[in-house]
C-alpha positions, 0 to 999 in steps of 0.5 A, a space after each residue: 500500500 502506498 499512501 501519500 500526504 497531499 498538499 492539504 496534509 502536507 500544510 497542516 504536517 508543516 502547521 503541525 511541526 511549527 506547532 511542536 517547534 514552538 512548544 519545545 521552546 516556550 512549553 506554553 500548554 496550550 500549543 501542547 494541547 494543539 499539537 495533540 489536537 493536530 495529532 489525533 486528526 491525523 491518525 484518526 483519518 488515517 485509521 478510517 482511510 485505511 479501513 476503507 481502502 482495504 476494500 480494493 477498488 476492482 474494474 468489471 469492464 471486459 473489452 475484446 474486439 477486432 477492428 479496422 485501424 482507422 475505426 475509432 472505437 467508444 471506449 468506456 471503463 468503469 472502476 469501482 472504488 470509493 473516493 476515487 479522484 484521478 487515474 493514471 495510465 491511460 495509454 496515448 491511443 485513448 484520446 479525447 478522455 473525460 473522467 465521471 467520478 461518483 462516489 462509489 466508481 469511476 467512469 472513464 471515456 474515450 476514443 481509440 486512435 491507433 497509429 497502426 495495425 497490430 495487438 493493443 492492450 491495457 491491462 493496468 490502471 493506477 487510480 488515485 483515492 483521497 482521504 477523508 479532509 484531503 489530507 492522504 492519497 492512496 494509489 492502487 493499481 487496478 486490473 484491466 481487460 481492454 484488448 484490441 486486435 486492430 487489423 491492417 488496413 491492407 486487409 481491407 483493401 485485399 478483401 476488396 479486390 478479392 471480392 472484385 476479381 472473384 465476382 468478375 472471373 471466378 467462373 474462368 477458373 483453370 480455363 486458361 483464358 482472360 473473361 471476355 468482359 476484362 478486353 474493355 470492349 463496349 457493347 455495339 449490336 445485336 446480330 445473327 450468329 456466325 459460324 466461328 462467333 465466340 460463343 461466350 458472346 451469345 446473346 441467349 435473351 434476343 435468341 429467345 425473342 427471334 428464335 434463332 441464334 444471336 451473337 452480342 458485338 463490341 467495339 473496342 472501348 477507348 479509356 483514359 490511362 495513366 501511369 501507376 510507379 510504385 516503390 513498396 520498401 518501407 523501414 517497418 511492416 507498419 509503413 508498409 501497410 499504408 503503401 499496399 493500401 495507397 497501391 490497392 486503393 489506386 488500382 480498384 478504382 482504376 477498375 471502378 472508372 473503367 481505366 487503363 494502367 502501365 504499372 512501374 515498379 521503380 526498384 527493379 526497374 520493370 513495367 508491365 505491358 497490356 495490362 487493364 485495371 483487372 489484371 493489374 489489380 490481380 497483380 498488386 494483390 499478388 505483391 501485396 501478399 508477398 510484403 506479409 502484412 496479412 497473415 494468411 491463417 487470418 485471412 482466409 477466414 473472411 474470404 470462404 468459400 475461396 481457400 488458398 489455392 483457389 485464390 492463387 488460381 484467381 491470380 494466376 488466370 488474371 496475370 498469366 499473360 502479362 508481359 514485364 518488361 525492362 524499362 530504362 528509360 522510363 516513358 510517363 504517361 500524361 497522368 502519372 501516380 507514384 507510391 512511395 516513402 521517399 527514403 531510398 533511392 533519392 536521386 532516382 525520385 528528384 530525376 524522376 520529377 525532372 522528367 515529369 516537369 520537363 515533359 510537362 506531365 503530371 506527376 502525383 505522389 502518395 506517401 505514408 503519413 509519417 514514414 517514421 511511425 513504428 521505428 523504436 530507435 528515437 535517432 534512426 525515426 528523426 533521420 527518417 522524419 529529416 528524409 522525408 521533409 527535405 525530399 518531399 520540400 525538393 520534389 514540391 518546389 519541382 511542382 510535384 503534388 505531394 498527398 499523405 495517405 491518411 488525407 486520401 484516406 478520408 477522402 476516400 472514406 467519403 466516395 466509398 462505404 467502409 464495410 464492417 467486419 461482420 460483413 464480410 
């Protein structure tokens, strides 16, 4: 038990001393009988403090969830104990708290903020209990049970097109062939079958109708592309989770507004040829398995009735004939997104943006909110942090727009309906 004198006990120990001080020089009875006074208040309070912390306080709160990391939790603790005044430990991913305190019990409220994926756990709490008059604290640690298992957010986005390519080609499984409806043909008319016609392009509704076999015909659809550079190295699993987001985000919506990819990974030096926004999607799920930001034992959970091997086959008859390609130098495209942490290979990046303003083409760039988050070691994340300002001031002064992924994030949040997991 530690038991402390505050500031009220403090000053009537101070008057106390002085008191007794005066008394040993003077004996005057009467500073005698008030420093007995003083004495008798202090035990007396004491005593019955005592006794009602010998009941302990104790918290009945039981929190276990799973969440998304950006999903911000109401989180609320009740601790019973009497005369509780303060609380202590309160981790930092609990903000926006505010303290309810009765008589009997402690409410404390708040919302999660996690800065990344990953296990997080409060298991202690240290309360502050007054005495009667204020004159001691007592602090007590409490139990706790409050776990959160939050989930990255990659797995969201690889659920997402998952769910994308499974709905789009799960029928072309082992076939050997890319879905007619991945060629990004637009429908033209309806025509009388001819021998040598896809029959995958029967139109089974007018051959009904006119009782004779009619084919549907498409016309090649032209669409906008653009450039998609990615650079997917990162100093922690925790960044780069944020960068396989940036990477499948940029790519499903490719797929939602009908557009073309060239896909760079900058690294290696390598493009990808004829691909649409299917396959490159296919093929971002693909590099953003092999980071491991997932663990696939969790994964798959959510995505029955597909089992492991079911999905490599769906990625396998996405990307089976996509062409790679050494590109040096690189060709950009009028529109052009890259995804990076502007950490490693610096000098690439400001050529790069001298490229793009050379050309007079548009070069984006989609970074982690902070490169840095994750890193232990104090000096290597400040050198990190130092990197990142002084190479994202150069590329913006070279008219190079630079956006964190947490501002696209929310912006995106907005456009798209952020599923629970219960959904799924």
């Amino acid at each position: 038990m530690k038991v402390y004198l505050s500031e009220n006990g403090l000053g009537l120990a101070s008057v106390l001393i002085l008191i007794l001080l005066f008394y040993f020089f003077t004996e005057d009875t009467i500073l005698a009988y008030a420093s007995f006074l003083l004495a008798s208040i202090f035990l007396l309070v004491l005593l019955f403090a005592y006794n009602t912390w010998r009941k302990k306080s104790v918290c009945k709160t039981k929190v276990k969830e799973r969440v998304w990391v950006w999903e911000h939790a109401t989180l609320s603790i009740t601790v019973e104990g009497k005369n509780i005044y303060a609380v202590e430990g309160i981790p930092k991913w609990i903000k926006n708290t505010k303290l309810e305190f009765t008589k009997d019990a402690t409410v404390i409220r708040g919302e999660t903020y996690f800065p990344h994926y990953g296990e997080f756990i409060l298991e202690q709490l240290t309360v502050l209990r007054r005495s009667p008059l204020g004159l001691f604290t007592f602090k007590e640690k409490v139990a706790v049970e409050v776990m959160y298992n939050v989930l990255p957010e990659t797995f969201y986005w690889l659920l997402e097109a998952l769910n994308i390519l499974r709905a789009t080609g799960v029928s072309y499984l082992g076939a050997g062939t890319r879905p007619s409806s991945l060629t990004g043909d637009l429908y033209y008319e309806t025509r009388e079958y001819v021998y040598g016609d896809p029959i995958r392009n029967i139109d089974w509704k007018a051959t009904a109708r006119h009782r004779k076999l009619m084919v549907k015909l498409f016309e090649e659809e032209t669409s906008k592309s653009f450039m998609l550079l990615y650079d997917l190295r990162a100093p922690n699993p925790y960044v780069s989770d944020e960068l396989a987001s940036a990477l499948l985000s940029s790519v499903i919506s490719s797929t939602r507004n009908n557009l073309n990819l060239t896909l760079f990974d900058l690294p290696e030096s390598k493009s990808y040829l004829s691909v649409n926004a299917y396959q490159a999607l296919a093929l971002a799920v693909k590099k953003v398995f092999e980071l491991e930001i997932v663990d696939p034992s969790e994964f798959y959970e959510y995505v029955e009735p597909l089992t492991k091997e079911e999905v490599e086959s769906l990625l396998h008859a996405f990307t089976m004939d996509i062409v790679e390609r050494k590109d040096k130098p690189i060709i950009l495209e009028e529109d052009n997104i890259l995804i990076s942490t502007l950490l490693y290979d610096v000098s690439n990046l400001v050529s790069l943006a001298e490229l793009a303003m050379k050309n007079k083409k548009t070069l984006n760039v989609v970074t982690p909110s902070k490169p840095w988050v994750g890193v232990e070691d104090l000096e290597e994340a400040y050198r990190l942090y130092l990197t990142y300002n002084n190479v994202k001031q150069k590329l913006e002064s070279m008219k190079v727009n630079i956006f964190p992924w947490s501002y696209l994030r929310i912006r995106k949040e907005k456009v798209y309906e952020v599923k629970s997991l219960q959904q799924y």
